[in-house]
N, C-alpha and C positions, 0 to 999 in steps of 0.2 A: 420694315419700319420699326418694329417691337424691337426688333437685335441692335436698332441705329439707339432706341433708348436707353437700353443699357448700357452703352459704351459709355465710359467717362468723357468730360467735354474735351475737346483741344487746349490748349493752354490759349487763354486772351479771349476764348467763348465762351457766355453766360447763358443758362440754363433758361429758360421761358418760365415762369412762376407757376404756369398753368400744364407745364410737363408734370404726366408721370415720372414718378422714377422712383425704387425701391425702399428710400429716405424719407418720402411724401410723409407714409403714415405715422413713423416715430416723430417727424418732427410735429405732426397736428395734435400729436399726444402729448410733447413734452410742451408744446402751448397750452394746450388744454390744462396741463395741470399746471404750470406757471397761472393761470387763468384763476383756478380751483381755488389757490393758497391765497389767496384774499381772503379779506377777514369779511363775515357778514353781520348784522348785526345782532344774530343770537349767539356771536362767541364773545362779545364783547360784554362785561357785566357792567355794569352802573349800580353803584354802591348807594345805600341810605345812609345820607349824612347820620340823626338821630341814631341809626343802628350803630354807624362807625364809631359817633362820640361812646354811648354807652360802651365800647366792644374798648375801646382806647381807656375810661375811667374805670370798668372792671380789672382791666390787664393791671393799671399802673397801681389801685388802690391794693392789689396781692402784693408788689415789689415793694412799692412804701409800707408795708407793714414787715416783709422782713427784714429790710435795711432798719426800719425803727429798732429793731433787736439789734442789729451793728453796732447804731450808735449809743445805744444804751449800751452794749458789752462793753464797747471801744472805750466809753466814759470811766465806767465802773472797773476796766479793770483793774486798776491799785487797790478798789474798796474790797471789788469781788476775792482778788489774791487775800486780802484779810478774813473775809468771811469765811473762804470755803478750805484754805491753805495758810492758815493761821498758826500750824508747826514752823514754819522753814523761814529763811530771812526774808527780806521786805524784797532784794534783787529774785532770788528762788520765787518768792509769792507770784510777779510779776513775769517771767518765764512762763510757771506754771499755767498761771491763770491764761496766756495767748495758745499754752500748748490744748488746751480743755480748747480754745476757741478754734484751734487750727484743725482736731480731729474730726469735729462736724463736717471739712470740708474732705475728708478722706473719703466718706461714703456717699459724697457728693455724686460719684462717679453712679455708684450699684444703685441709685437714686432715679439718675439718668437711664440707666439702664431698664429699670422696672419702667418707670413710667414715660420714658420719649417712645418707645415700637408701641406701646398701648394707645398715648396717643394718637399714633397713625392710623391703627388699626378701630379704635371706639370712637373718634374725635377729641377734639380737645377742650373742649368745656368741660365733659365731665373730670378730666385727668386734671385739668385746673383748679375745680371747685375740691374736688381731694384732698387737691396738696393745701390749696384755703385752711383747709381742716386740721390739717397735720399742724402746721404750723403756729395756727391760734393756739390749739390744747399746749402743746411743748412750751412754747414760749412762755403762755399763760404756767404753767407748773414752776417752771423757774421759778416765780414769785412765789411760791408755796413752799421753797425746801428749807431743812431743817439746817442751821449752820453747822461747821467743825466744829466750834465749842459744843453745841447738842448733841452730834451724833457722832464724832471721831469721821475717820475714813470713809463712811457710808454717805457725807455729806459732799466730798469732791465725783465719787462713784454717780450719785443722782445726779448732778449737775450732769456729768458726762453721758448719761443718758439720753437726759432732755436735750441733750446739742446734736448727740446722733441721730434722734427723731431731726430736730429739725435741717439739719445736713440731710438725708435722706429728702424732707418733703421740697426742701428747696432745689435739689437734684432736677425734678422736673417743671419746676417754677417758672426760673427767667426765659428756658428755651421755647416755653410750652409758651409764654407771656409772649414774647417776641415775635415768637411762630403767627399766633391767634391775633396780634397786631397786623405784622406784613400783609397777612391773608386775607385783611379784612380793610387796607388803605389803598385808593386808587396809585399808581402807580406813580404820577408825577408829586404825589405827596406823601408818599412814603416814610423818606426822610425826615420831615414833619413832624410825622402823627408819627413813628416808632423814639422817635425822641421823648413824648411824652410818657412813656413808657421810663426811662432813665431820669428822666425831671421826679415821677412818684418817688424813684431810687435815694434822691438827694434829698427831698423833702421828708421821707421817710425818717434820713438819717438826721437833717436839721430838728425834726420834732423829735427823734432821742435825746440828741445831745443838746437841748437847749433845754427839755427836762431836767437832766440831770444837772445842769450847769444849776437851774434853778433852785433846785432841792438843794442842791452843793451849799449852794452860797444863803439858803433859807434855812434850810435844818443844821447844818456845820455837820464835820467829816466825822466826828463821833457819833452822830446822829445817823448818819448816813451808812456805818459799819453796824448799828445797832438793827435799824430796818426799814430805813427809808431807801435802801437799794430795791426793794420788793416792789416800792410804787410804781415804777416805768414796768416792768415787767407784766402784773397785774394789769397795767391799763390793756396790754395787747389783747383781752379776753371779746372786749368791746368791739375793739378795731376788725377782729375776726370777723362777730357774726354782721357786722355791718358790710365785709368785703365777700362774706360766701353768700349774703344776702344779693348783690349785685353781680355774682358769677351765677349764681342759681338762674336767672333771668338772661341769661344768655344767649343767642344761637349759636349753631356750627357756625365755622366761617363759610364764605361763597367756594373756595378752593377744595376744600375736605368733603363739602355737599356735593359738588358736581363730582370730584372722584370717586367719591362713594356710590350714586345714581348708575352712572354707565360702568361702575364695578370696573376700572382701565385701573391703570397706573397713574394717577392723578394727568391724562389728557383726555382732549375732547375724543370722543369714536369717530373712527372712520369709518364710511360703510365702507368704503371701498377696499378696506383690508382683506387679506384673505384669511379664510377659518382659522388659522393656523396662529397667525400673529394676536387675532380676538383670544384666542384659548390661552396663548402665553399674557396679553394683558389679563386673562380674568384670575389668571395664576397667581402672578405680580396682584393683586389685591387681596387674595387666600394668603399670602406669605405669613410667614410666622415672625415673629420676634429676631429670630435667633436668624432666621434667613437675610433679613431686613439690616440687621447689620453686618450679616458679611457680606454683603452687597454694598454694605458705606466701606467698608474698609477695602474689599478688593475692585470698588469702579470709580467708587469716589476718594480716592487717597490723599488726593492734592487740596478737594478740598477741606479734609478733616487738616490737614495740614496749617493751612491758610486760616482755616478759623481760630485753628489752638495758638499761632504765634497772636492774633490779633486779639485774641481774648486775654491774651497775655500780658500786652502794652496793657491794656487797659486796666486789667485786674489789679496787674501788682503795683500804679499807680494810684489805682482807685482803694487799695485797702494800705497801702502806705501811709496817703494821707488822711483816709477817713479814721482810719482803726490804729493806726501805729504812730501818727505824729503827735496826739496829747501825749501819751506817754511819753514819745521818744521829749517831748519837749520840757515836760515835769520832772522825770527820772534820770534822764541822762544829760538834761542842759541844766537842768535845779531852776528851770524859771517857773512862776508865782501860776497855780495851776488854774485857778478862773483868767487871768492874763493869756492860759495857753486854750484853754478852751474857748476863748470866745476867738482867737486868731482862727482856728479851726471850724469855728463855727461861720463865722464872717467870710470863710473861703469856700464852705458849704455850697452859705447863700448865692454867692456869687455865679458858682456854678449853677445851683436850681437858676437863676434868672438869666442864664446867657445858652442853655442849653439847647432850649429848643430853635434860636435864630440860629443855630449851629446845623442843626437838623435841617431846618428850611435850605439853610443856604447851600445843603449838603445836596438837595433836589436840583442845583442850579450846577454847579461846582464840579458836582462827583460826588461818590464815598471815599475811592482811592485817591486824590490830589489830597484831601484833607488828613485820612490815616496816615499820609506819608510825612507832610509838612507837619503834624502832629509828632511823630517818631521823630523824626531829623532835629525836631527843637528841645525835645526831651533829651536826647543825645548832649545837644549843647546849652541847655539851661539848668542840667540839674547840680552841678557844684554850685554856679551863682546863687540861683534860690536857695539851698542848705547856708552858703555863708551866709546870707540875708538874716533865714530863722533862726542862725545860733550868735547874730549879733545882739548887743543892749539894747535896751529900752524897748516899744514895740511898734516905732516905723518902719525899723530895717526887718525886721520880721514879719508884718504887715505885708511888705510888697513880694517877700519872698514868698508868704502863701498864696499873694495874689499869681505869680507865677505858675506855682504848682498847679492853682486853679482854672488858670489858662488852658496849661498842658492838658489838663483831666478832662476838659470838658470837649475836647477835640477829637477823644475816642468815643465818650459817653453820649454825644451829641448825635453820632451815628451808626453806633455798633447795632441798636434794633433794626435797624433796617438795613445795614451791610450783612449782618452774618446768616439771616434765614436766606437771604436771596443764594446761599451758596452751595443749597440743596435742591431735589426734584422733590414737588408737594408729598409724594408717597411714601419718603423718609426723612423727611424735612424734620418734624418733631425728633424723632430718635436720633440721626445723626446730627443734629446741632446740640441735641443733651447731652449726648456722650462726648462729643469733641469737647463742649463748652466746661462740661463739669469736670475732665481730666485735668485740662490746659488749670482752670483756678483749683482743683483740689492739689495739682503737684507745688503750681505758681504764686496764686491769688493769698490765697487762704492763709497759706505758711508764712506771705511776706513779714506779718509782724514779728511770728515768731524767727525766724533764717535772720532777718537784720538786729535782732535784738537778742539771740546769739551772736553773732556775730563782732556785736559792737563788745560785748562782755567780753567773750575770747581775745579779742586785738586790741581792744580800746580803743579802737579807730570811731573819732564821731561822725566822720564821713562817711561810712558804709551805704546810708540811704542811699547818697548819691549816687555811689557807684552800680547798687540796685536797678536803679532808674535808670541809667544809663544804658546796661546791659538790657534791660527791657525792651528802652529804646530801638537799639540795633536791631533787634526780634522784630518787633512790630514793624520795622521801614524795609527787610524784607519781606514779609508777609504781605503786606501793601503792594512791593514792587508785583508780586505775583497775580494780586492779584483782578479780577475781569470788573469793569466798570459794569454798574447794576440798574442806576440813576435813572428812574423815567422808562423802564424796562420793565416787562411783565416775571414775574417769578417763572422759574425754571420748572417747568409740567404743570404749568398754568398760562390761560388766556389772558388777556389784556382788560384791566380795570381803571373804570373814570367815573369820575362825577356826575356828570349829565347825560342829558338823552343826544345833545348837541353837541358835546363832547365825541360820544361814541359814532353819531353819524359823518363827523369831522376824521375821525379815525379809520371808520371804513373807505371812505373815498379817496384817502389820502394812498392805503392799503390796496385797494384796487387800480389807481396809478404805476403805482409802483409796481405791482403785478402785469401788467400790461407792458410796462416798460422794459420788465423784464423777460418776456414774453417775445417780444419784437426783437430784442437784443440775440435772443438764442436765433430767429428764423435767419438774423441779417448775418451771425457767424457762420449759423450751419447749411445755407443756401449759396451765400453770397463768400466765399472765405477770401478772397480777395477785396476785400473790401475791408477784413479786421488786419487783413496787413499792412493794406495801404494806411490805415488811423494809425498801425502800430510805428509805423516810419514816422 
């Protein structure tokens, strides 16, 4: 009878459910664990509104104060070219003055480097409230330095200092910002709440640049090379202790706390691991720096890949028009310079107020349907908007920055919450700093300067566009590549919601599905005639 068991059945006989047979015990296991993989309701975290707003106006209030520095540089650079480059022509002045702006974004990278594996490994508040620091002192010094007529050469030398410090501290800023957002938004509102993160960005830059528009047009341009450039700069002292004041009050996020706890690789423990696997996750949180990122470049490739093109669309759009179109529109079109800074500023605004329903909608949508349709219209809007802004008067110019400001706000809308999702929690911070800060130190940062060489060298007043264009194409395949994230828990993290009701709506849903999946294995692997017969 035992020998009649083990024979395999006749072809057209089905097995009794309540036979032994060799397979019995694998398949009550691979139920079991089918079973297991449900979620219960201590994996599921439930986030504190009150904690997340503060966690969301901490993050955004550091990005608005170094964009504030953008737009004060971006304003000031013709003034600055005077003040600090007061040898060489008025076209040299303005060159120079984007090249001092672009070099900060050199050490962007070594920035990332120091502080994204630190924050993995200490959390990220503290690595936050740091760079707070870095960046108030630097910026705040700007307004303190001696001009070129004072001090010759030692006066561009200082400036170039203070941009390195603050390249350096913003190195670990937006990825650190963005990280400590994602980590800290229930899932299905992600998109959201990391948009407000890019809204500080723009608000940042519209309280620079409408400073300076005002000084401009209240002190007059002599006044403004004499020392009324110092007053924006100066203000950022305040902005500081006010923004380390609300980083200091911080917590860890939910995701860096629980990795840190069970000392894993930012996931939950298993007991059921064996000693072997527990020893290499306690490893994986011992890692060092330097391990941490060759583990982003030789496991994660694709995504460091995926982040740099898309930091890219966004970058070299986002300082084209914030940092490089007063200029390009003063210098190289000769139109009337408060005429071109309020187009810019008004295209600012637009964007702070359509950012975040950008974000929202990004929770419904996708990230990737919108970075793509974002890229693809970048591709084919950006000659028409350039004609627009180099027409008369300023309705055709008006609409053409309304364009740009569409474009812009399509990546900036979503990129805090597309690009940390493209990491595991345990290198999240270091490898989104380093990708994020190569892709804008090679791309972003030099936009002004690369197009405004450019236009000098060829005369060609179309270069923006072709800028843009070329970006374009980058970002629509980096998009194609890349994995919808929407409504999805981060990568070496559990699953975050709102409520208590939420989370139990989750696990049950979770445990269906578990079971579902469960019965599906018993009915192929007992019954195999049965997944044939569905398969006809």
């Amino acid at each position: 009878m035992d020998a009649d068991r083990r024979k395999p059945p006749r072809p057209g006989q089905v097995r009794s459910p309540r036979e032994s047979t060799p397979s019995t015990d694998r398949l009550v296991r691979i139920m079991l664990r089918r079973r297991k993989n449900a979620l219960s309701l201590e994996e599921v975290v439930v986030t504190d509104r009150p904690e997340v707003r503060r966690a969301v106006s901490a993050a955004a209030l550091g990005n608005m104060m170094e964009w504030f520095d953008f737009g004060v540089y971006a304003y000031l650079a013709a003034v600055l070219g005077k003040v600090f480059f007061a040898g060489s022509s008025p076209s040299i002045q303005v060159i120079a003055s984007f090249a001092t702006f672009a070099v900060a974004f050199l050490v962007r990278p070594l920035g990332g480097l120091a502080f994204g594996p630190l924050g993995d490994r200490i959390g990220r508040q503290r690595v936050l409230a740091a760079t707070m620091i870095m960046m108030a002192v630097s910026t705040f010094a700007v307004g303190l330095l001696p001009s070129y007529g004072t001090v010759g050469l030692l006066a561009p030398v200082l400036l170039l200092v203070c941009r390195l410090v603050q390249g350096f501290s913003t190195g670990g800023e937006y990825a650190g910002a963005t990280t400590y957002i994602a980590e800290y938004s229930p899932d299905e509102r992600r998109g959201f709440l990391g948009s407000w993160l890019d809204f500080g960005t723009f608000v940042g830059y519209v309280l620079g640049s409408a400073l300076v528009t005002t000084l401009t047009a209240t002190l007059g341009e002599s006044t403004m090379v004499d020392w009324g450039w110092r007053l924006p700069f100066l203000l950022s002292g305040p902005l500081g202790l006010i923004g380390l004041y609300m980083r200091m009050r911080l917590e860890e996020t939910p995701a860096f706390r629980a990795a840190a706890s069970v000392g894993t690789a930012g996931m939950a423990k298993d007991p059921d691991q064996s000693p072997e696997a527990l020893a290499q996750h306690a490893e994986e949180g011992r890692q060092s720096g330097h391990g941490r990122l060759k583990e982003t470049f030789t496991r994660h490739w694709q995504a460091v890949l995926i982040c740099m093109g898309l930091v890219l669309v966004y970058n070299v759009t986002s300082y084209l028009v914030t940092s490089y179109l007063p200029t390009y529109m003063t210098e190289t079109l000769g139109k009337d310079p408060t005429t071109s800074q309020l187009l810019v500023l008004c295209t600012m605004i637009v964007v702070a107020l359509t950012i975040t329903t950008v974000g929202r909608y990004s929770d419904i949508w996708g990230r990737r349907p919108v970075f793509m349709t974002g890229s693809a219209a970048l591709v084919a809007l950006a000659i028409p908007a350039l004609l627009l802004i180099r027409a008369q008067g300023a309705v055709l110019p008006a609409i053409g920055c309304l364009i740009l400001a569409l474009l812009l706000v399509s990546f900036a809308g979503t990129a805090a919450s597309t690009l940390p999702a493209l990491f595991p929690t345990r290198l999240r911070y270091g490898a989104l700093s380093v990708s994020y800060n190569i892709s804008v130190s090679i791309f972003g940062g030099t936009t002004p300067l690369v197009v405004s060489a450019l236009i000098e060298n060829t005369q060609n007043k179309m270069i923006p566009a072709y800028y843009l264009m070329a970006a374009g194409a980058i970002g629509f395949v980096s998009a194609f590549f890349l994995h919808e994230t929407a409504g999805r828990p981060l990568r070496g993290s559990g699953p975050m919601v709102e409520s208590e009701e939420k989370a139990r709506e989750l696990v049950a849903r979770s445990r269906v599905e578990a079971g579902r999946g469960a019965r599906d294995v018993w009915i192929r692997l007992r019954h195999p005639w049965h997944r044939h017969h569905t398969e006809r």
